[in-house]
Backbone bond lengths (Angstrom), bond angles and torsions (degrees), N, CA, C in turn:
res aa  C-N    CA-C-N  psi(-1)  N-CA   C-N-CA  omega(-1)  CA-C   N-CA-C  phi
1 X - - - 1.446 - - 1.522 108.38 -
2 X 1.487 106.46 139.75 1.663 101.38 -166.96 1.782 84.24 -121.82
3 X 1.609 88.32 -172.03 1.463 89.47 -179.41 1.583 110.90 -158.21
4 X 0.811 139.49 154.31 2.032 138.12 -146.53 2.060 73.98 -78.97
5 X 1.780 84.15 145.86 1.569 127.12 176.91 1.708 108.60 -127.64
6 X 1.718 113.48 156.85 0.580 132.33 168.82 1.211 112.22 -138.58
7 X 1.444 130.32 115.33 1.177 137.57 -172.22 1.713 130.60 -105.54
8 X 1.011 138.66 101.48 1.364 131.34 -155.72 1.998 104.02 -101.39
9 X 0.889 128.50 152.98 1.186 138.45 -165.71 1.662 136.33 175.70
10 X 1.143 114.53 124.26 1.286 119.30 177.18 1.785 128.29 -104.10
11 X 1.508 108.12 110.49 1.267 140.37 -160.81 1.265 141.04 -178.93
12 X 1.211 87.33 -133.09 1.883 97.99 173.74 1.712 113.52 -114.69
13 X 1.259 116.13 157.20 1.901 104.34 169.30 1.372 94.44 -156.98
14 X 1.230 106.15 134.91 1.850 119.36 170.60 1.419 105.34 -121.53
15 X 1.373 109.05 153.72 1.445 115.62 154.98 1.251 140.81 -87.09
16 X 1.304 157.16 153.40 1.348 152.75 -149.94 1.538 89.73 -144.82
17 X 1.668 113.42 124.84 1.522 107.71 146.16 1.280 124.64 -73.90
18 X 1.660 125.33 128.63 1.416 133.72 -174.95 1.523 91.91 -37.68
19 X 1.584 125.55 -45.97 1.526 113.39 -146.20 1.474 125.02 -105.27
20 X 2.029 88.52 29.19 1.096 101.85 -166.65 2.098 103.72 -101.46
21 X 1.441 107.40 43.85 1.238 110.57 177.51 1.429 123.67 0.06
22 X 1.250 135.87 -80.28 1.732 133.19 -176.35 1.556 96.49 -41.48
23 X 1.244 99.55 -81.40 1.549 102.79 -160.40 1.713 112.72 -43.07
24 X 1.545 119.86 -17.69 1.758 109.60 -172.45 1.094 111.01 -96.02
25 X 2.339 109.28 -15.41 1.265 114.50 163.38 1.671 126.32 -62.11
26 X 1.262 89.30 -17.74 1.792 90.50 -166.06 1.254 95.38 -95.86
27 X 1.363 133.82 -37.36 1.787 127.51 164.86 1.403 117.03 -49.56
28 X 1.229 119.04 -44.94 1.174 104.87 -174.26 1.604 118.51 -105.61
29 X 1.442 107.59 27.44 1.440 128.59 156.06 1.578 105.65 -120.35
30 X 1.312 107.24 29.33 1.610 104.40 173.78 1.032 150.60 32.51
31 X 1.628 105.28 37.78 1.081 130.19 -128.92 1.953 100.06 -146.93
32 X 0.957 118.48 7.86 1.962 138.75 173.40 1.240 83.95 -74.21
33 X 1.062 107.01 149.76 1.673 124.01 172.78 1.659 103.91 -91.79
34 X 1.161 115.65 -27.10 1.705 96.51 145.75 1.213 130.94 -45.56
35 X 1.285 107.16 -65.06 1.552 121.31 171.81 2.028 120.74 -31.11
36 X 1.409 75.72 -61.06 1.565 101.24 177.55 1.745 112.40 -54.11
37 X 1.220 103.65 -61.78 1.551 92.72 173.62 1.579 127.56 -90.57
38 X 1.080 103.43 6.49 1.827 111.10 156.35 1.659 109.26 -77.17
39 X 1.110 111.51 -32.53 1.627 114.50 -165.41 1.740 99.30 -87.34
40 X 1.962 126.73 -12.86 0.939 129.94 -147.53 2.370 74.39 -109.41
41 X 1.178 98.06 -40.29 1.483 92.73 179.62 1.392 123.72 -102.78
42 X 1.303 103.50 33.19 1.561 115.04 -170.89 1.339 124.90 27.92
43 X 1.539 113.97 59.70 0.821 140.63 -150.92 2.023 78.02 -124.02
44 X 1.892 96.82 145.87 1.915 101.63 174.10 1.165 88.62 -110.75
45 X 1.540 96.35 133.06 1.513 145.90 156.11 1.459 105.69 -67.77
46 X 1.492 141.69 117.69 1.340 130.91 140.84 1.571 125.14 -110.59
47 X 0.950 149.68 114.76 1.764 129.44 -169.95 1.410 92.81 -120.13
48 X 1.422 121.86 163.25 1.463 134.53 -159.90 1.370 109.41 177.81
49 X 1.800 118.10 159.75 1.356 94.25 147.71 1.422 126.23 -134.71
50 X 0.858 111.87 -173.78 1.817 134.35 -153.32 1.954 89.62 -70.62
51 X 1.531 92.16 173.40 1.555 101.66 -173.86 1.623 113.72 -73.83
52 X 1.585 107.80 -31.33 1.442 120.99 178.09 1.210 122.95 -87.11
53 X 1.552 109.96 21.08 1.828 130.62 -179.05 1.529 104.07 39.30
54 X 1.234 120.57 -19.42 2.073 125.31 172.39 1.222 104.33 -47.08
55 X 1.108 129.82 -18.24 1.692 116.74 -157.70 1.766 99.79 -160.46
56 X 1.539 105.12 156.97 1.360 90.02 -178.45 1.813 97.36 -144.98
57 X 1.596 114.80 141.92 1.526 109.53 -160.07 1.778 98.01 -88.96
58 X 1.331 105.00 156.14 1.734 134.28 170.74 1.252 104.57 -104.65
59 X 1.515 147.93 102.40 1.654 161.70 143.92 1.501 85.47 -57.59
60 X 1.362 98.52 148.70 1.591 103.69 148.26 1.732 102.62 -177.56
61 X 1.301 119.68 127.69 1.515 123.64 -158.69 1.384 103.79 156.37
62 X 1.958 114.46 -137.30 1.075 132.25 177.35 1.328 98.26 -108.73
63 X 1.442 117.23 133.03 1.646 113.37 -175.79 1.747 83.18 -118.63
64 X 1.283 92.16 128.44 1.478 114.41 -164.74 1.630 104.80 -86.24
65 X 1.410 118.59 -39.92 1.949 136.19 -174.07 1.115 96.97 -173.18
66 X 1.955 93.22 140.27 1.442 86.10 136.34 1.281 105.10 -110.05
67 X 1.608 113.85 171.76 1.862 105.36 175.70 1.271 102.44 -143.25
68 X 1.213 112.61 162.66 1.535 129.31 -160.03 1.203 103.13 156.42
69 X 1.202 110.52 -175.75 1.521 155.19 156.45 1.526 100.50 -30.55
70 X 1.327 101.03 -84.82 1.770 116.10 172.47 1.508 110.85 -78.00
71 X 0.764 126.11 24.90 1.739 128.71 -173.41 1.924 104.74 -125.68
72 X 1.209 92.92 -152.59 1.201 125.30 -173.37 1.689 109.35 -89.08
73 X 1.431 118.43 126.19 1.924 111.45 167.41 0.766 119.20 -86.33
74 X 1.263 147.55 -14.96 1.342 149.69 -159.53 1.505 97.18 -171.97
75 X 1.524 92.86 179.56 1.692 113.86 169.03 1.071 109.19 177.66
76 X 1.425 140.36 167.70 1.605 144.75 -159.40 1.639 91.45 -160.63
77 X 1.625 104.90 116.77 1.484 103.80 163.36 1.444 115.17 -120.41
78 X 1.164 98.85 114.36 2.187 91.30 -176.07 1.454 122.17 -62.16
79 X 0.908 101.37 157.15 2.123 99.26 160.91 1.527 126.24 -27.48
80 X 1.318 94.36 -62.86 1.609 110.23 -169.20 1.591 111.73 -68.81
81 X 1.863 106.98 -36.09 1.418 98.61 178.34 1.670 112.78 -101.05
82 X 1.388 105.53 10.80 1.566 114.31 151.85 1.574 112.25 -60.74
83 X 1.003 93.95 -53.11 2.124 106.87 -153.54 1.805 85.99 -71.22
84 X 1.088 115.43 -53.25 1.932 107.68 -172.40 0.962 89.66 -78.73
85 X 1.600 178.39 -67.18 1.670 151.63 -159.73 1.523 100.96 -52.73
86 X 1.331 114.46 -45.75 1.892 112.44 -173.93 1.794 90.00 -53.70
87 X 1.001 119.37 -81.64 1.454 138.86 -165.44 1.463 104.77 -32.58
88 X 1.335 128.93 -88.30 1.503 126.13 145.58 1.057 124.47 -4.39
89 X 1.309 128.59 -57.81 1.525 139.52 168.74 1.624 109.19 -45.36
90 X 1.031 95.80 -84.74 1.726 122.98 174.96 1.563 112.38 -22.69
91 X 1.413 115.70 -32.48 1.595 136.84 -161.07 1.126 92.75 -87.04
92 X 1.559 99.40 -67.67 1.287 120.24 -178.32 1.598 138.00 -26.24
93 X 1.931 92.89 -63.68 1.693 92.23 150.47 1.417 140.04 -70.38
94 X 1.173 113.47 -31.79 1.482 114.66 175.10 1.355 120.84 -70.40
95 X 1.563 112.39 -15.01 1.244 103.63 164.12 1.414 136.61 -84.77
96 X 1.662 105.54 -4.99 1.210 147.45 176.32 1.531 108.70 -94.40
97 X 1.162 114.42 14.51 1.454 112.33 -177.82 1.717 125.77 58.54
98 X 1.075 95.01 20.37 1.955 103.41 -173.03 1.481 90.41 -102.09
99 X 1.633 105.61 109.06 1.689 112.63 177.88 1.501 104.90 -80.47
100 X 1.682 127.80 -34.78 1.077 140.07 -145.29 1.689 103.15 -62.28
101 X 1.347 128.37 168.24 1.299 135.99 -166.05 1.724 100.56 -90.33
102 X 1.277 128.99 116.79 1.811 123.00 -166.90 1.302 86.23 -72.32
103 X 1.558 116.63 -168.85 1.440 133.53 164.89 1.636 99.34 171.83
104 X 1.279 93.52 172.93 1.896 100.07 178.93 1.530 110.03 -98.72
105 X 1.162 103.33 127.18 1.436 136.59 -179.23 1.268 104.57 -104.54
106 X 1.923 106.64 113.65 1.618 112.27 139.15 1.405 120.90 -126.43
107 X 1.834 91.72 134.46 1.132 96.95 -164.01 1.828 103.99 -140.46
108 X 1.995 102.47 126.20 0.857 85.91 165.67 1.448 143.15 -136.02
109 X 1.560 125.49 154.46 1.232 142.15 -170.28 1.428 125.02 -67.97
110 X 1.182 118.09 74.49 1.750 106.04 161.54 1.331 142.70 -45.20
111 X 0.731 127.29 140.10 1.431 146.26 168.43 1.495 136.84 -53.33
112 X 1.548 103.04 62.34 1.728 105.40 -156.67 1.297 110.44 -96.28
């Protein structure tokens, strides 16, 4: 039994159509070449899906919490260890081949 999440994170996030079979097989065999080269730059992977179960989200960066129930209650991120996760981050993807612009992502996951 799971229970609704909220996940906060700084990176990248795509969407997946539920009915896009190959591509949700290879995510959730960890196996997307996103996946693959986040895990190659130690870079966090999260995949999930959306509130309208149609679509399901791709994290990939620094995943800061998740929170919930089963998660995390809180969290406190300072200035200083804001600015070095961006930086790290930032490295992180481009060295991973992710041209796209990162940013912080919250996003949250129900419990279906």
């Amino acid at each position: 039994m799971g229970a609704d999440a909220f996940h906060v994170a700084y990176g990248l996030r795509w969407e997946i159509d539920a009915s896009s079979e190959s591509e949700i097989t290879l995510l959730e065999r960890r196996q997307d070449p996103r996946q693959l080269a986040a895990k190659l730059h130690e870079l966090d992977c999260w995949l999930g899906v959306t509130t309208d179960q149609e679509r399901y989200f791709l994290l990939v960066g620094k995943l800061v919490g998740n929170f919930g129930w089963e998660g995390k209650h809180t969290a406190t991120l300072g200035d200083a260890e804001q600015a070095r996760l961006i930086s790290e981050t930032r490295a992180k993807l481009l060295a991973g081949g992710f041209e796209s612009e990162p940013g912080w992502h919250y996003q949250f996951e129900p419990d279906c």
